[in-house]
N, C-alpha and C positions, 0 to 999 in steps of 0.2 A: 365608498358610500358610508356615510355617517349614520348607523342604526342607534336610537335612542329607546329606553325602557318607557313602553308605555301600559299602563292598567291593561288586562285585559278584561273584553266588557262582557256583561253576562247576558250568555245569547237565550236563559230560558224562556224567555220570549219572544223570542226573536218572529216575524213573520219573513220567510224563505218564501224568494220566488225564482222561476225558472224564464230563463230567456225567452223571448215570443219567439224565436226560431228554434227552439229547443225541439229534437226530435220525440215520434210517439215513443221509441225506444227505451226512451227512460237513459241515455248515454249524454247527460250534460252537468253541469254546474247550477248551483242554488247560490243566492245572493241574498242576501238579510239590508234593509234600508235603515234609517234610525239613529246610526252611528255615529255622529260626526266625529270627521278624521279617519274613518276605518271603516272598511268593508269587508265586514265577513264572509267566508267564501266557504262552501260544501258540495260534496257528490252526494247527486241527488238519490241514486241507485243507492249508496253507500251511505247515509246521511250521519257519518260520526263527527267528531271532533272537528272543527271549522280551522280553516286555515285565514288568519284576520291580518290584512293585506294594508298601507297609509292609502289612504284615498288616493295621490295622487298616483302610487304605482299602479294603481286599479284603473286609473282614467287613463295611464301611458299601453297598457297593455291592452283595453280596448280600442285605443288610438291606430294602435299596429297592427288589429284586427280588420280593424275595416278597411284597412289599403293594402 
């Protein structure tokens, strides 16, 4: 896998939302929209430092979610 340096983008305003299946529990992932090319990623419970994912790893991984 070919990893390339890219900016990282400033989430202070980022608007986080949580999955519509997201439990009452508070036990899921935050997502930030906005981006283009990258999708910020947080624990919602936890909400520190974002783990900022290429867009397209972020669509392969919900790809393998839903099957």
């Amino acid at each position: 896998m070919n990893h390339t340096s890219c900016p990282t983008p400033d989430l202070s305003h980022a608007a986080w939302r949580k999955p519509r299946r997201s439990q009452a529990n508070g036990e899921c992932v935050e997502v930030a929209d906005g981006f283009p090319g990258a999708v910020p990623v947080r624990d919602s419970k936890n909400p520190g430092p974002a783990l900022i994912l290429p867009a397209s790893t972020w669509t392969t991984f919900v790809d393998h979610l839903k099957h």
